[in-house]
Biotite code that builds the C-alpha atoms (Angstrom):
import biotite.structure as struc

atoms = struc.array([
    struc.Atom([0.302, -15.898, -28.845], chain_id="A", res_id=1, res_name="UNK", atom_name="CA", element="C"),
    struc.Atom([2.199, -12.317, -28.685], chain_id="A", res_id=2, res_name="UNK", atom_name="CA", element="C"),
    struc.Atom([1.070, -12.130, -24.837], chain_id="A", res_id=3, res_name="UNK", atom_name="CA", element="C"),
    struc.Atom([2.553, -15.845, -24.351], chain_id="A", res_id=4, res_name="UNK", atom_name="CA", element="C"),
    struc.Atom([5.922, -14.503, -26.395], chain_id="A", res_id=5, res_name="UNK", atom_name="CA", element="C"),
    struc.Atom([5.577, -11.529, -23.922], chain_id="A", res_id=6, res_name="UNK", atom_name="CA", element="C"),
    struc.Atom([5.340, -13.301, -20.893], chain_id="A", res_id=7, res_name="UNK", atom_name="CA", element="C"),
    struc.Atom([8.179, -15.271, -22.042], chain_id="A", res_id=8, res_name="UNK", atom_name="CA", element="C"),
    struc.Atom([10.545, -12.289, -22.501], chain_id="A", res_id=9, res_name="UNK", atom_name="CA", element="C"),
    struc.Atom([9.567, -11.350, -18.933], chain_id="A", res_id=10, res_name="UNK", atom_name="CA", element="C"),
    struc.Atom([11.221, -14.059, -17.387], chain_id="A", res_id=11, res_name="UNK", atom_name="CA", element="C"),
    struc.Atom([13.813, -14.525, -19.449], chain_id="A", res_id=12, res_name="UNK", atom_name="CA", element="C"),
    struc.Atom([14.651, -11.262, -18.138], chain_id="A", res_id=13, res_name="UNK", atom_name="CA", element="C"),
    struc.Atom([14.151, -11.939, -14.647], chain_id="A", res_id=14, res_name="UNK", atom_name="CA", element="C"),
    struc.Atom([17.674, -12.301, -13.477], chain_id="A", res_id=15, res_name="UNK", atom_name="CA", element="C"),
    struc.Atom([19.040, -8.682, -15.325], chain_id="A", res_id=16, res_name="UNK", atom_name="CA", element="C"),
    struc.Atom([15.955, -7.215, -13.605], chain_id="A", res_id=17, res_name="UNK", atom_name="CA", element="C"),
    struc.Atom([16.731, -8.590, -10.582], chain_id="A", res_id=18, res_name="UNK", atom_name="CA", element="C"),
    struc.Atom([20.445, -7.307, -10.418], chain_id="A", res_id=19, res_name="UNK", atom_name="CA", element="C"),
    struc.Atom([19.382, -3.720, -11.602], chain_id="A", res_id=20, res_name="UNK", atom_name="CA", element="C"),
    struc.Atom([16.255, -3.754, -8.708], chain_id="A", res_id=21, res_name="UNK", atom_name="CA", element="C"),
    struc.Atom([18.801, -4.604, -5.902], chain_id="A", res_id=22, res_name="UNK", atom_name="CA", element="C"),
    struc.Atom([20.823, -1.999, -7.155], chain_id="A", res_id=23, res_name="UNK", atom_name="CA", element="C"),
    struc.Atom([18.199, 0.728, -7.438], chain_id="A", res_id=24, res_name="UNK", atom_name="CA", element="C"),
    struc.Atom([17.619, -0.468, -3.961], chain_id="A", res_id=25, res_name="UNK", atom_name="CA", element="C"),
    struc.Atom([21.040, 0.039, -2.541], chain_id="A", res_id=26, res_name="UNK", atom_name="CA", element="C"),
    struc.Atom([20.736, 3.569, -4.395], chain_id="A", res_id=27, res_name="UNK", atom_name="CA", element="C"),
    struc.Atom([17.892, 4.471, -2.459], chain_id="A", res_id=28, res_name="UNK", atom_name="CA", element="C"),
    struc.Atom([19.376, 3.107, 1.310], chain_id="A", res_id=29, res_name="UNK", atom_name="CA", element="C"),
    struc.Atom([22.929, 4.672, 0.916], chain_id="A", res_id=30, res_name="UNK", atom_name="CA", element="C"),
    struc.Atom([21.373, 8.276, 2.059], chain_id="A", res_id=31, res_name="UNK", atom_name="CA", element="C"),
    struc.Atom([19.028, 9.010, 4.511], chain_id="A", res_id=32, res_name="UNK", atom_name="CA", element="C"),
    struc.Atom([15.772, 10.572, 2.559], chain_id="A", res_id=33, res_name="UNK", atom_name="CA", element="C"),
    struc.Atom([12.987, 13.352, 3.331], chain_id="A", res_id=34, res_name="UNK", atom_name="CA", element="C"),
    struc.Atom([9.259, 12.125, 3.087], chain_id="A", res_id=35, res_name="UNK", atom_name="CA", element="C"),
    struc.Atom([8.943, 13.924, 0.003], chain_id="A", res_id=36, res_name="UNK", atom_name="CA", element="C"),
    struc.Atom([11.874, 12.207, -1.623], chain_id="A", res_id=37, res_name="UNK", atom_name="CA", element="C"),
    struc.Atom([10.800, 8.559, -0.998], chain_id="A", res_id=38, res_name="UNK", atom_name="CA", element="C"),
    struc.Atom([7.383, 9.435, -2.048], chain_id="A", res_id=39, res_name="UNK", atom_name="CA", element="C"),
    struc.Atom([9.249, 10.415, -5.612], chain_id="A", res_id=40, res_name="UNK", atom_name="CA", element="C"),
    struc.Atom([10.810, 7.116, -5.300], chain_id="A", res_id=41, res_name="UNK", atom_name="CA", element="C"),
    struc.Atom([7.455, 5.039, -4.623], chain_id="A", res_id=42, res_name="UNK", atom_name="CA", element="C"),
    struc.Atom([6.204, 7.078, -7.663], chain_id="A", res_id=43, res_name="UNK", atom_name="CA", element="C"),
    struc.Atom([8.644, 5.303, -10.103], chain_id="A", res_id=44, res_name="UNK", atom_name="CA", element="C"),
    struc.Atom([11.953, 3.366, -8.547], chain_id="A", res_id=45, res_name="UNK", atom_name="CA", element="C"),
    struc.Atom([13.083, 2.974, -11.794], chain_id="A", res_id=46, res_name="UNK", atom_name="CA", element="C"),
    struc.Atom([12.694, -0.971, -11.833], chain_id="A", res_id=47, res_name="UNK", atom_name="CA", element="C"),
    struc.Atom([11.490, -3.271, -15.059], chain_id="A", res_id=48, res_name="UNK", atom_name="CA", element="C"),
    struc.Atom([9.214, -6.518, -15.653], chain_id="A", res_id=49, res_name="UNK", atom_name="CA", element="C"),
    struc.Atom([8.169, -8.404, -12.900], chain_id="A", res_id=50, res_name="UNK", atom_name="CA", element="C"),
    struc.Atom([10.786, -6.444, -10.420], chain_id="A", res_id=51, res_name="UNK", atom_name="CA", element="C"),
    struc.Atom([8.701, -3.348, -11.404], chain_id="A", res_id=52, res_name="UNK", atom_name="CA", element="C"),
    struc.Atom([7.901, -1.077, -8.478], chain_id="A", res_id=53, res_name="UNK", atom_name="CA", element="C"),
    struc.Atom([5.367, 1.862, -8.869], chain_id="A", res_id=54, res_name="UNK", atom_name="CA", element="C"),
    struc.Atom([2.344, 3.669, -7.183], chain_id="A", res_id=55, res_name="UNK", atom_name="CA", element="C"),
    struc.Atom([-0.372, 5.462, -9.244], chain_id="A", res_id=56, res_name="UNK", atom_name="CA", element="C"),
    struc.Atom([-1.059, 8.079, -6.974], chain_id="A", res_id=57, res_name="UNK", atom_name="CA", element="C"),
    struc.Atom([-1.395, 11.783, -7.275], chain_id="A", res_id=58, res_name="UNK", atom_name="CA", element="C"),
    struc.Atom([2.736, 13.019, -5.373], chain_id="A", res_id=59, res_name="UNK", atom_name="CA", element="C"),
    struc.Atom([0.408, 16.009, -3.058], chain_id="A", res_id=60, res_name="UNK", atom_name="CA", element="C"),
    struc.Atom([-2.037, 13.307, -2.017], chain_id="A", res_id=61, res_name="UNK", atom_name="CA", element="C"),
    struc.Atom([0.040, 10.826, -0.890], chain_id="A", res_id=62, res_name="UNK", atom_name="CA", element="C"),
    struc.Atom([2.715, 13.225, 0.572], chain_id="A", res_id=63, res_name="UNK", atom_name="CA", element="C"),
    struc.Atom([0.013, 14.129, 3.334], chain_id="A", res_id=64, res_name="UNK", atom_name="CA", element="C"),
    struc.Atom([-0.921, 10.761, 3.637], chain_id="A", res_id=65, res_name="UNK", atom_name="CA", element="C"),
    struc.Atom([2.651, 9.952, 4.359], chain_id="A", res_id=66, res_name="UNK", atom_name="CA", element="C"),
    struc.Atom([3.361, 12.818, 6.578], chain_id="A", res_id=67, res_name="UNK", atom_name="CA", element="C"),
    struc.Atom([0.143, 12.287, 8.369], chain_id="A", res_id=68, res_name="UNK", atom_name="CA", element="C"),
    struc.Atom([1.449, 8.516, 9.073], chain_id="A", res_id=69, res_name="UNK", atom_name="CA", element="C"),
    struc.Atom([5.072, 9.627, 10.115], chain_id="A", res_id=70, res_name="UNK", atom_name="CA", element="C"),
    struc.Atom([3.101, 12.361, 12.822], chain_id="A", res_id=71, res_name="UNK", atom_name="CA", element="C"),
    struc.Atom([2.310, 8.284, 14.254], chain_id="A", res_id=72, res_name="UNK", atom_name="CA", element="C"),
    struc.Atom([5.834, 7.591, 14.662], chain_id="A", res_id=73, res_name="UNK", atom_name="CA", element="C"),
    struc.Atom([4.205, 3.924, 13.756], chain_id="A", res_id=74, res_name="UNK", atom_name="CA", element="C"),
    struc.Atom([5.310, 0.499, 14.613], chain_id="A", res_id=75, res_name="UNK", atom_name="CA", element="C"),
    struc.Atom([3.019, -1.882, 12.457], chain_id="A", res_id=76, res_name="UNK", atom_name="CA", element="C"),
    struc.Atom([1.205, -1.332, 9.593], chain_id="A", res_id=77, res_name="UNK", atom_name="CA", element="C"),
    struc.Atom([-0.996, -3.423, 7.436], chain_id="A", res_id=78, res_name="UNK", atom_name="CA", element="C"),
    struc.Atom([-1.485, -2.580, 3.735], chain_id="A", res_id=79, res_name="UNK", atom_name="CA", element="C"),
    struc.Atom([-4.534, -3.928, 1.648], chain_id="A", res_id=80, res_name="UNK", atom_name="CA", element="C"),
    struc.Atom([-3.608, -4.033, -2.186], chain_id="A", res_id=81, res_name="UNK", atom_name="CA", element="C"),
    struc.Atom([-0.125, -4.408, -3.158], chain_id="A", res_id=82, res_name="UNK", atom_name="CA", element="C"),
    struc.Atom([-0.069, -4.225, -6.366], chain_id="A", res_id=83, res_name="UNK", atom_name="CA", element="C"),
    struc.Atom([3.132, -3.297, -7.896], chain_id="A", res_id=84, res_name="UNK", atom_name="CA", element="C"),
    struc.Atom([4.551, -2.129, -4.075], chain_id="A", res_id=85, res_name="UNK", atom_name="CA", element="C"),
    struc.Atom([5.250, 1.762, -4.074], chain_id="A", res_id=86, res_name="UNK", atom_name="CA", element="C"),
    struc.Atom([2.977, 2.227, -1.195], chain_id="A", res_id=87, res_name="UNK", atom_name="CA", element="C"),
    struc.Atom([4.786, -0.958, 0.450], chain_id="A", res_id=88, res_name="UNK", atom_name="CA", element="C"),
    struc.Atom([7.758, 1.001, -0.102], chain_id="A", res_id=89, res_name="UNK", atom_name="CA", element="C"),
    struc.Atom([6.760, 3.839, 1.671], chain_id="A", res_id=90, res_name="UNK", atom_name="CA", element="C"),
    struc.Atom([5.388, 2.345, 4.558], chain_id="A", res_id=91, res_name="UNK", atom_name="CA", element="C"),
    struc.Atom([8.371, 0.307, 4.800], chain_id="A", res_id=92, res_name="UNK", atom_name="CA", element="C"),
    struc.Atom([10.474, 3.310, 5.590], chain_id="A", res_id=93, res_name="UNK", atom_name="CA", element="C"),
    struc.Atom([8.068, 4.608, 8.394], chain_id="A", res_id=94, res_name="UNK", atom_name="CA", element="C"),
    struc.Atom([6.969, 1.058, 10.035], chain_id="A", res_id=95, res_name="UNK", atom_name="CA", element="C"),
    struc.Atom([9.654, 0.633, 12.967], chain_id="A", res_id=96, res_name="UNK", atom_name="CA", element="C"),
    struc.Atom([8.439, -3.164, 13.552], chain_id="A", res_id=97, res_name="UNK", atom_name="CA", element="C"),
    struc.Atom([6.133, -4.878, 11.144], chain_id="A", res_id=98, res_name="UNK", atom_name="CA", element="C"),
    struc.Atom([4.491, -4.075, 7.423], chain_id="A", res_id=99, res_name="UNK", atom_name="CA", element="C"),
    struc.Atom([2.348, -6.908, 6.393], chain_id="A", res_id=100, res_name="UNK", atom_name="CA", element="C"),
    struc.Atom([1.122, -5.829, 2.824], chain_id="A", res_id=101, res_name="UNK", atom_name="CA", element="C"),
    struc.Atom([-1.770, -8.197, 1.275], chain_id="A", res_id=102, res_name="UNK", atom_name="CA", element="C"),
    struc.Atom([-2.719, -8.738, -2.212], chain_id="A", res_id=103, res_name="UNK", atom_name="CA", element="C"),
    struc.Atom([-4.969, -11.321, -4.174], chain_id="A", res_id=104, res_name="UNK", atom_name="CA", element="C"),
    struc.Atom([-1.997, -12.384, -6.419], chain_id="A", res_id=105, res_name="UNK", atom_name="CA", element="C"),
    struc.Atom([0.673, -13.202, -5.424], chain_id="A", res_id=106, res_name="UNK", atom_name="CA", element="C"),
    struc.Atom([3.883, -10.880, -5.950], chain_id="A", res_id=107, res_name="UNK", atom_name="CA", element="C"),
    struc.Atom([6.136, -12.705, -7.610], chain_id="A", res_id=108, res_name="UNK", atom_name="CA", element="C"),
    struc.Atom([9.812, -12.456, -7.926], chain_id="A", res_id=109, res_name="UNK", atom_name="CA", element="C"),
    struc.Atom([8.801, -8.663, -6.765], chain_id="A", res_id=110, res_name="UNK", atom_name="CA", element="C"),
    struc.Atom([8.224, -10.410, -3.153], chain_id="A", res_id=111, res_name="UNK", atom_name="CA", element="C"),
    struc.Atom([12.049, -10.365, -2.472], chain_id="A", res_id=112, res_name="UNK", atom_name="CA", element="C"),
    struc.Atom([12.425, -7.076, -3.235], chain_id="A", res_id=113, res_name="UNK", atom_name="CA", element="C"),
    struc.Atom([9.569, -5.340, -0.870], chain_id="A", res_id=114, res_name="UNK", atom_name="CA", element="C"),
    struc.Atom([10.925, -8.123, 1.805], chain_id="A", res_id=115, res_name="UNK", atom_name="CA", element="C"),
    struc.Atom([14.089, -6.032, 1.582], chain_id="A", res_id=116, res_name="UNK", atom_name="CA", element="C"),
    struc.Atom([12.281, -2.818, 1.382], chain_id="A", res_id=117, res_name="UNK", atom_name="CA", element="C"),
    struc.Atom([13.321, -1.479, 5.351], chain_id="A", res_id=118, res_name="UNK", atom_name="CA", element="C"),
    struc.Atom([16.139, 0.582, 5.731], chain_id="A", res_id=119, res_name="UNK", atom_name="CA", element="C"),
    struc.Atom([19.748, -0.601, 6.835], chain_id="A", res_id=120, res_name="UNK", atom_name="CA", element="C"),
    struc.Atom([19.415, -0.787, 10.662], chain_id="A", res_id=121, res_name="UNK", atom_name="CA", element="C"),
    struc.Atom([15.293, -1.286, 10.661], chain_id="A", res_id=122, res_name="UNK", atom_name="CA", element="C"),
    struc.Atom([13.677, -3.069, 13.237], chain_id="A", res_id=123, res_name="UNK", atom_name="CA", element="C"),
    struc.Atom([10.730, -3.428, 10.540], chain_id="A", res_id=124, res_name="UNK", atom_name="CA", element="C"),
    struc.Atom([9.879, -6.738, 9.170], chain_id="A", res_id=125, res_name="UNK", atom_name="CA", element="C"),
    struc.Atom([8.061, -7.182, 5.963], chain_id="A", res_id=126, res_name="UNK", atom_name="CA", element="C"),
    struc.Atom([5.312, -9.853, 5.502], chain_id="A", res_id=127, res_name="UNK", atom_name="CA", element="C"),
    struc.Atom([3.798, -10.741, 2.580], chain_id="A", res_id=128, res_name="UNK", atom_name="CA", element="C"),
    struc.Atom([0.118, -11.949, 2.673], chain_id="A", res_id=129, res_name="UNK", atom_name="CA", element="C"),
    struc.Atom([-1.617, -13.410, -0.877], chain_id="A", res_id=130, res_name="UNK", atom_name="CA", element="C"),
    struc.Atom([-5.323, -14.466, -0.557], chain_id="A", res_id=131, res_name="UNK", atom_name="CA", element="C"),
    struc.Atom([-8.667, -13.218, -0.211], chain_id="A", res_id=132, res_name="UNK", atom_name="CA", element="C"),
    struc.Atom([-8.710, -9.822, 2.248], chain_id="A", res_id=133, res_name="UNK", atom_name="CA", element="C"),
    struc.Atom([-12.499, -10.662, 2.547], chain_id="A", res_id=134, res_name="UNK", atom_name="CA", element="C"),
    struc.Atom([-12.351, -14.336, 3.835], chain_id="A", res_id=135, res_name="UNK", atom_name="CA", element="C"),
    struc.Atom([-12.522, -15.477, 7.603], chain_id="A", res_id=136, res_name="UNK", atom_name="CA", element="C"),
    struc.Atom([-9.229, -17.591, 7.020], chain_id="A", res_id=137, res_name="UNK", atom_name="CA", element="C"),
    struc.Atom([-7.433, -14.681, 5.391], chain_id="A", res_id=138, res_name="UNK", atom_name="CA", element="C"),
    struc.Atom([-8.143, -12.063, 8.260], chain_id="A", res_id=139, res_name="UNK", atom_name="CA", element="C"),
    struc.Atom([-7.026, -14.974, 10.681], chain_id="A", res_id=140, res_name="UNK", atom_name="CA", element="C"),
    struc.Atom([-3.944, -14.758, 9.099], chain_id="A", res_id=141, res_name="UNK", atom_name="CA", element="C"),
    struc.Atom([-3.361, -11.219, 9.203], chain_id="A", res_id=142, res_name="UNK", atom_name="CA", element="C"),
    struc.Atom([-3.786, -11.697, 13.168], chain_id="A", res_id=143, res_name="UNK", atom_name="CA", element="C"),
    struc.Atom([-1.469, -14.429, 13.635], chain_id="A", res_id=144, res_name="UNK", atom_name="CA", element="C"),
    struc.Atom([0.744, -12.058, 11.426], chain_id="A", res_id=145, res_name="UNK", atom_name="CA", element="C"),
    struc.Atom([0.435, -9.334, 14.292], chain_id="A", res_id=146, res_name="UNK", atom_name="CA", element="C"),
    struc.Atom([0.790, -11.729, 16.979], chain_id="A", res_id=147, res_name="UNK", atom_name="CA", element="C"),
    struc.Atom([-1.970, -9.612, 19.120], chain_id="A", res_id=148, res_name="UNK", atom_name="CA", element="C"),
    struc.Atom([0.385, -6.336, 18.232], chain_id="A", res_id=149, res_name="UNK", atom_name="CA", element="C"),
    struc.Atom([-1.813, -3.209, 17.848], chain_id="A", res_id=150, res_name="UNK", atom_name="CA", element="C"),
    struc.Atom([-1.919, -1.605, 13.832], chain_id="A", res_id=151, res_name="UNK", atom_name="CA", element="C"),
    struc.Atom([-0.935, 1.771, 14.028], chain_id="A", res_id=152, res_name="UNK", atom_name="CA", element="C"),
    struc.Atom([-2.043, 2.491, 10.105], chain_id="A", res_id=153, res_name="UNK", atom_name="CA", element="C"),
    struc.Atom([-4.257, 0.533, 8.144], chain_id="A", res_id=154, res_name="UNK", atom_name="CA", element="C"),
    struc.Atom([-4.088, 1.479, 4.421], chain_id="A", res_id=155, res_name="UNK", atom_name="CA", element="C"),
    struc.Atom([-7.330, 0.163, 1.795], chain_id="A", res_id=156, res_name="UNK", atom_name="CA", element="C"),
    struc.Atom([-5.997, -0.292, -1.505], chain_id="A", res_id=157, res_name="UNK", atom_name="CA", element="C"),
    struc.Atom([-7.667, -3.545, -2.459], chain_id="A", res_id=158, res_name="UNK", atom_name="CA", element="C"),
    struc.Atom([-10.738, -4.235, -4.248], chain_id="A", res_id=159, res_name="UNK", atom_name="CA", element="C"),
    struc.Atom([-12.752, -1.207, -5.022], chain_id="A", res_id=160, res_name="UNK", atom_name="CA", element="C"),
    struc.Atom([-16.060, -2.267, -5.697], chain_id="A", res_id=161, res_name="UNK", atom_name="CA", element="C"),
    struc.Atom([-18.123, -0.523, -2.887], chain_id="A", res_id=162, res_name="UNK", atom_name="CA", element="C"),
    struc.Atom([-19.268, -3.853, -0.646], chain_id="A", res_id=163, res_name="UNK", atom_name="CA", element="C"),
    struc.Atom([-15.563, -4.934, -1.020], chain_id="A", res_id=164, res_name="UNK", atom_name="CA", element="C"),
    struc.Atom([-14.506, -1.837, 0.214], chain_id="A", res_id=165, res_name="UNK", atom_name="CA", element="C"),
    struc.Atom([-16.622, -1.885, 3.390], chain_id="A", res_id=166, res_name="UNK", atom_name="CA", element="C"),
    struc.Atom([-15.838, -5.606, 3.336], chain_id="A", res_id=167, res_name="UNK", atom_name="CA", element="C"),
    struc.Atom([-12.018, -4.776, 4.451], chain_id="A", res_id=168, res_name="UNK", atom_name="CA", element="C"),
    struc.Atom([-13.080, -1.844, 6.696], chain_id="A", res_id=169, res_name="UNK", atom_name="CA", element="C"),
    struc.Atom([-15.365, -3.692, 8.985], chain_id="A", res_id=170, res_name="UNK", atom_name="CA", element="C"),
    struc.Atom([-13.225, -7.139, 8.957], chain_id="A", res_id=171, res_name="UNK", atom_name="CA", element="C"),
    struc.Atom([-9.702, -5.196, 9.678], chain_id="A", res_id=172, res_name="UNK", atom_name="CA", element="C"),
    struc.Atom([-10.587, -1.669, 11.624], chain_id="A", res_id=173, res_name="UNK", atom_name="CA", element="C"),
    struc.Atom([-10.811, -3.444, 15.332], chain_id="A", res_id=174, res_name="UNK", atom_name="CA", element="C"),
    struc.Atom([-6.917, -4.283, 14.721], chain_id="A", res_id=175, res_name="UNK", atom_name="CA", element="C"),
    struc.Atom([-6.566, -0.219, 14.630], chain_id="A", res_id=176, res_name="UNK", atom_name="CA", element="C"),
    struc.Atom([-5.070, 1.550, 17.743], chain_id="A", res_id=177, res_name="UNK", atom_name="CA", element="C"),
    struc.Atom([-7.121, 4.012, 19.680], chain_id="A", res_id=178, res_name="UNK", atom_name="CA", element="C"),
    struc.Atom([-5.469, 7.272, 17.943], chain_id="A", res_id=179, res_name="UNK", atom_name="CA", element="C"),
    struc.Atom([-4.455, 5.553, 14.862], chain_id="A", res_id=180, res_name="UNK", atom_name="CA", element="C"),
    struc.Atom([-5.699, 5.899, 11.144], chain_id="A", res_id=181, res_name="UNK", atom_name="CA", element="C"),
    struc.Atom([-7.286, 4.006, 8.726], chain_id="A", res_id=182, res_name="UNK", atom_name="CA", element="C"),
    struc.Atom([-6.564, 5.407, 4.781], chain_id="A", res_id=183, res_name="UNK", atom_name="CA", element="C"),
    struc.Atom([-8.085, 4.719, 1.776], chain_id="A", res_id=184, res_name="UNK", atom_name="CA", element="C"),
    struc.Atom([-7.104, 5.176, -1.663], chain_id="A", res_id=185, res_name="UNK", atom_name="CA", element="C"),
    struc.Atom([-9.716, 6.853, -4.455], chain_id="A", res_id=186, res_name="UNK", atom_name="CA", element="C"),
    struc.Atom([-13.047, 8.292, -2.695], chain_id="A", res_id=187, res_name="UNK", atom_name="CA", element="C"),
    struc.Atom([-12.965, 11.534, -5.412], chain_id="A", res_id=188, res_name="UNK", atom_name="CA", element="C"),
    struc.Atom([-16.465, 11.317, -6.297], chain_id="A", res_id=189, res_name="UNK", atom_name="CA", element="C"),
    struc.Atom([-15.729, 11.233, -10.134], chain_id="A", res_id=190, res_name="UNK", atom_name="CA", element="C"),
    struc.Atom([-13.508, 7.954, -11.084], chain_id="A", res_id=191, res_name="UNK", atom_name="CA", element="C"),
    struc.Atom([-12.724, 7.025, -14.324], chain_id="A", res_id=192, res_name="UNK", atom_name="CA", element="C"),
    struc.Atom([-13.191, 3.232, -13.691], chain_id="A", res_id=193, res_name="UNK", atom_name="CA", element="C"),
    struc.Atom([-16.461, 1.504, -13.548], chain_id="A", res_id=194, res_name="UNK", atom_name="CA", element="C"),
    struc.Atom([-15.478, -1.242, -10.916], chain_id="A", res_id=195, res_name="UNK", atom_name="CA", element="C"),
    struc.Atom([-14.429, 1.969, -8.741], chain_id="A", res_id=196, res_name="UNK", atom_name="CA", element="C"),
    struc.Atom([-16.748, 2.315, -6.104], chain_id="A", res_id=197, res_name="UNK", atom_name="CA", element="C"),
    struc.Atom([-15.176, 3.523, -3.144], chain_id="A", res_id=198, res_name="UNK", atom_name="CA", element="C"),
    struc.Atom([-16.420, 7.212, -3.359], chain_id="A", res_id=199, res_name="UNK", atom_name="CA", element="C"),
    struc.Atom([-19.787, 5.316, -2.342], chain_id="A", res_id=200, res_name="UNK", atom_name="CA", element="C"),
    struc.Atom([-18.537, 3.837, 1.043], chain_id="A", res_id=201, res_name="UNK", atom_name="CA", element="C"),
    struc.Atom([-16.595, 6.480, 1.652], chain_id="A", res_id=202, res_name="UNK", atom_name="CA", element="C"),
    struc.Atom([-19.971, 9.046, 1.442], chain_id="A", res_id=203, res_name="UNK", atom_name="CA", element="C"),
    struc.Atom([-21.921, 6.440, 4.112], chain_id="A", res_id=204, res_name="UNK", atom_name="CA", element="C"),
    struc.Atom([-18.283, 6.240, 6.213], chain_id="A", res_id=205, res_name="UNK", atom_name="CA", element="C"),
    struc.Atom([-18.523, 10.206, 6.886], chain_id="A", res_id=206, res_name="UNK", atom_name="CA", element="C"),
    struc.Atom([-21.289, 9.884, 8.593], chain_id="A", res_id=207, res_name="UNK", atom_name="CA", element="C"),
    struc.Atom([-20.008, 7.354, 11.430], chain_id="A", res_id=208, res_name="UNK", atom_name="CA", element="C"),
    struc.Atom([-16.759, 8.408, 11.710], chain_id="A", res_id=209, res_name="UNK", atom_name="CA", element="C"),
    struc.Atom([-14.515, 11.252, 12.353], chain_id="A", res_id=210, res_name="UNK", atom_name="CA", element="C"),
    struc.Atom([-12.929, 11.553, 8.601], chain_id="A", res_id=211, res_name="UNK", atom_name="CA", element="C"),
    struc.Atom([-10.202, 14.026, 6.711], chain_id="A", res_id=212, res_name="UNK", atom_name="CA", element="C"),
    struc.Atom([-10.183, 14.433, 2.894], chain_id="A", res_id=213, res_name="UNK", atom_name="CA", element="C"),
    struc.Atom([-7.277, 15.056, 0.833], chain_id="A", res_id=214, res_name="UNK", atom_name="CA", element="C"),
    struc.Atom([-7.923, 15.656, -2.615], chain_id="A", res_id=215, res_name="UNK", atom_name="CA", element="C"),
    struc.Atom([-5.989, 18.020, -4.615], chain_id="A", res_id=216, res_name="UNK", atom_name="CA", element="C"),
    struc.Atom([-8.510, 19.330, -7.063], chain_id="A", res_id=217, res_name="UNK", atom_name="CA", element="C"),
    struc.Atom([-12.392, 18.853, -6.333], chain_id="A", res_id=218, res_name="UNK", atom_name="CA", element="C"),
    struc.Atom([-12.947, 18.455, -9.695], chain_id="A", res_id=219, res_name="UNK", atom_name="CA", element="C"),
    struc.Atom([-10.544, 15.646, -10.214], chain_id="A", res_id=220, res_name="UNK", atom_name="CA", element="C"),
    struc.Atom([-11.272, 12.207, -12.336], chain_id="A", res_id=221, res_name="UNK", atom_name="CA", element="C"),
    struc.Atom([-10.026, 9.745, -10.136], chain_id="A", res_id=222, res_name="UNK", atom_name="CA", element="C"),
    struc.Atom([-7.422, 9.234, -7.007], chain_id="A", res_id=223, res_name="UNK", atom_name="CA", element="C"),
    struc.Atom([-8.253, 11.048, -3.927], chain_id="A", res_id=224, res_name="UNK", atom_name="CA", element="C"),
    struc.Atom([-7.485, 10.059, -0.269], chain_id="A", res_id=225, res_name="UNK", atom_name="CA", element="C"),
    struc.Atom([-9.544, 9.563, 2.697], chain_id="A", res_id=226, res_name="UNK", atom_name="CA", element="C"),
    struc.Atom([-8.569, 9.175, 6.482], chain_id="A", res_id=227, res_name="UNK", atom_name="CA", element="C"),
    struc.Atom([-10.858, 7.906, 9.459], chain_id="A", res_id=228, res_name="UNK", atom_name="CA", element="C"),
    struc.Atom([-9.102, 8.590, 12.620], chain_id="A", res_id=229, res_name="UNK", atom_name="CA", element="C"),
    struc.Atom([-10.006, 6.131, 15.192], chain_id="A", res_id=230, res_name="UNK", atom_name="CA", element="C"),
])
């Protein structure tokens, strides 16, 4: 009953968290921001409830992710695992032409706000995929979604068991550029979370592929991010 009453509250909230989002969001396109300073944003943009936009990352990991991805100058990317969009954020500043981000559930009212994500002036366009990253119709999707253009960035952020994992590599690395990258989010061999299982893949992936660790402290429970250049 107190989760129902919960829920509840969280919608009748939606419109007061929708005007304070858009504003945050105006906040963060009336300057021109460093990597570093978007990354803070992704970290927490200061949104509530179901407009709530966050990424659980560690800030040096996914700085050199991002500044990796910006050394791309990229034009698409695709993001597996939305979740509550701070990665979909980022990659929404660097993507000159397309960021399809896909997700199990769907987003929500938070759907209109990544849509918006791309700067004032962007050529990017934001798609938002919900369904199954593993399934035959859901990767035909994705495709159509690209409309034959080459991924310059792939990010994995979806499920972590380890077959699901390797499920999204081998069903969505052909859409990767030759000289592109392919990321993935927690392959630190400790992880604090039974169901996660990349570290596995990830240990089988090094030895097929040309790969680049970034992990802040070896001795870390949890996060850590991989990159398979292709």
């Amino acid at each position: 009953m107190k989760r129902k009453i919960r829920e509840i509250g969280r919608w009748l909230r939606v419109p007061l968290n929708k005007r304070h989002a858009f504003q945050r969001l105006r906040e963060f396109h009336a300057a021109e921001r460093p990597l570093d300073e978007i990354v803070r944003w992704a970290m927490s943009f200061g949104t509530k409830g179901k407009f709530r936009v966050k990424t659980t990352q560690i800030p040096s990991e996914i700085n050199r992710l991002a500044a990796e991805v910006a050394k791309l100058q990229p034009k698409v990317i695709v993001e597996i695992g939305t979740y509550e969009g701070g990665t979909s954020l980022i990659w929404a500043q660097l993507a000159s032409a397309r960021m399809i981000t896909c997700d199990i559930s769907p987003p929500g009212p938070r759907g209109q706000l990544i849509r918006a994500f791309p700067p004032p002036g962007s050529g990017c366009k934001v798609s938002i995929l919900t369904g199954d990253s593993h399934s035959a119709d859901f990767a035909a999707r994705v495709e159509k979604e690209l409309g034959g253009a080459p991924v310059d960035f792939l990010f994995i952020d979806g499920d972590h068991r380890e077959a699901g994992v390797e499920a999204d590599y081998r069903t969505y690395r052909h859409l990767v550029r030759e000289g592109g990258i392919i990321g993935f989010h927690d392959i630190a061999d400790k992880q604090d979370q039974p169901g996660n299982e990349v570290q596995h893949f990830w240990k089988r992936l090094k030895q097929e592929a040309e790969t680049q660790e970034i992990i802040e402290d070896r001795n870390q429970t949890g996060f850590g991010i991989g990159i398979v250049r292709v």
